[in-house]
C-alpha positions in Angstrom: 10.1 20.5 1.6 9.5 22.2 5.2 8.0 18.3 6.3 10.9 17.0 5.3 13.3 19.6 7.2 10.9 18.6 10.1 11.6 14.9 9.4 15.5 15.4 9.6 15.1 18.1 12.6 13.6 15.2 14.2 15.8 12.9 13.5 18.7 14.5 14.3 17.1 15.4 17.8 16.6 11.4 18.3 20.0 11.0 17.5 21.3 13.0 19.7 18.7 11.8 22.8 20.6 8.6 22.1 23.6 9.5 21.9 23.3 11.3 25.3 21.6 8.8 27.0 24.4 6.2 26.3 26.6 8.7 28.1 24.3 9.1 30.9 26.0 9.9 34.1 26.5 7.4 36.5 29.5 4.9 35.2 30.5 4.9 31.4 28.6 2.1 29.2 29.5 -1.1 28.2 30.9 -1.4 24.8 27.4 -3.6 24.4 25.3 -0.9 25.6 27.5 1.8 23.2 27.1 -0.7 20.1 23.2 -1.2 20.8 22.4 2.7 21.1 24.8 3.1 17.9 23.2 0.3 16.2 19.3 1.8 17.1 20.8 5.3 15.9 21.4 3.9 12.2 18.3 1.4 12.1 16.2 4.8 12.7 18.7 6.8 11.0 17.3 4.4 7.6 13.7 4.1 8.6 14.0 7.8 8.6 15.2 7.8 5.1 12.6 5.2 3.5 9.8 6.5 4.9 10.6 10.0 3.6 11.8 8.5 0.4 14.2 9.5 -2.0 13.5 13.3 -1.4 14.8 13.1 2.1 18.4 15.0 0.6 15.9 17.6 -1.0 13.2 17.5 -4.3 14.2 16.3 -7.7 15.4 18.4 -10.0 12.6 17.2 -12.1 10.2 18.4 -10.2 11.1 21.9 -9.9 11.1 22.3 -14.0 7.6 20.9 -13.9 6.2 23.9 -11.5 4.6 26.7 -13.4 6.5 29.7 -13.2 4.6 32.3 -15.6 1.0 32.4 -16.7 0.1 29.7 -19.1 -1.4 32.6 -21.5 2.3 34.0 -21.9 4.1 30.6 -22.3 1.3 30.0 -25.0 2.5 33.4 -26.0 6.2 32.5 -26.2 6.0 28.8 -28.0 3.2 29.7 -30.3 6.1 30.0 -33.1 7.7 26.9 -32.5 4.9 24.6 -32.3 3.2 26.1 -35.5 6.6 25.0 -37.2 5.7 21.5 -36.8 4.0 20.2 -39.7 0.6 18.6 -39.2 -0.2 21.2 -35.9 -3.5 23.3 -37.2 -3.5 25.9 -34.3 -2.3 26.4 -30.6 -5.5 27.5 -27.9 -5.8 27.3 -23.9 -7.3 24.3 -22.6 -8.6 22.2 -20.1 -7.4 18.7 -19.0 -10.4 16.2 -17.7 -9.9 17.1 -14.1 -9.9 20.9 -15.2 -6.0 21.8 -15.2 -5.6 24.4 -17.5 -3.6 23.4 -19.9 -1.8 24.2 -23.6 -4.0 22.7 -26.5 -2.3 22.0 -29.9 -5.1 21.5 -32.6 -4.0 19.0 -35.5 -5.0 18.1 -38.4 -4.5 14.4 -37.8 -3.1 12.7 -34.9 0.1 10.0 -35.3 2.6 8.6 -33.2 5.2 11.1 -35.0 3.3 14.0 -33.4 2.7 12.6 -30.5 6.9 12.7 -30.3 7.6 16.2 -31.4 5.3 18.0 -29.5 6.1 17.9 -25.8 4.0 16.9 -22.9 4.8 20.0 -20.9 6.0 23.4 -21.6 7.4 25.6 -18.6 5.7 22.7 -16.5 2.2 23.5 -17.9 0.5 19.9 -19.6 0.3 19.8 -23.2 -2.8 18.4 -24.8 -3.0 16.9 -28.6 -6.5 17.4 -29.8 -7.1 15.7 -33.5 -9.3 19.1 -34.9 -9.0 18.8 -38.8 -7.9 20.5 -41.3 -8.7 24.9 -39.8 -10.2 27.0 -42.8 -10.7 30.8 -42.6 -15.1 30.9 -43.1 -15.9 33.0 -46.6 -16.6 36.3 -45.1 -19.6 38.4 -47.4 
């Protein structure tokens, strides 16, 4: 976000270098002269914009939901319930993805394409795994 304020900031102080020099002192400009400094003011006023992309007006809405705002332990915590409602998960734990992100593990029993569609691929913008486990039995204690 703050390289992109410095992106517009920079911009705008481009703009306004043009825009001053085509009212230099010294005679006014030629409507030629006026219509090249306006037409080099939009061409980098575009540039500006593609090469910061689409979050040049400010980030996705999107991408804020996907930033972790509380500790995955209590957003375990707080969707423990609601994930154990779906039939076929086994158990919920705290996990790890390949590249080490922590992340929320739901144990089931049997993995399918219907599972795969209720239980979500993020929760409070922490990655959800699906890890096929089995049937979970309580051991005989003696």
């Amino acid at each position: 976000m703050e390289q992109q304020e410095r992106t517009l900031g920079r911009l705008a102080a481009v703009m306004v270098l043009r825009l001053t020099i085509a009212r230099a002192p010294g005679g006014s400009p030629s409507r030629t002269e006026r219509e090249g400094v306006f037409c080099r003011t939009i061409t980098t006023v575009i540039l500006a914009l593609i090469l910061c992309g689409a979050n040049a007006c400010g980030p996705p809405k999107a991408r804020e939901d996907t930033m972790p705002k509380r500790d995955i332990n209590v957003v375990m915590e707080a969707h423990v319930n609601e994930l154990m409602a779906i039939p076929g998960v086994a158990g919920i734990a705290i996990g790890a993805l390949d590249d080490g992100t922590p992340c929320i593990l739901v144990l089931v029993v049997k993995e399918s394409d219907e599972l795969d569609h209720k239980i979500p691929k993020t929760l409070e913008g922490h990655p959800v795994r699906i890890f096929e486990s089995g049937e979970i039995k309580p051991m005989n204690s003696k």
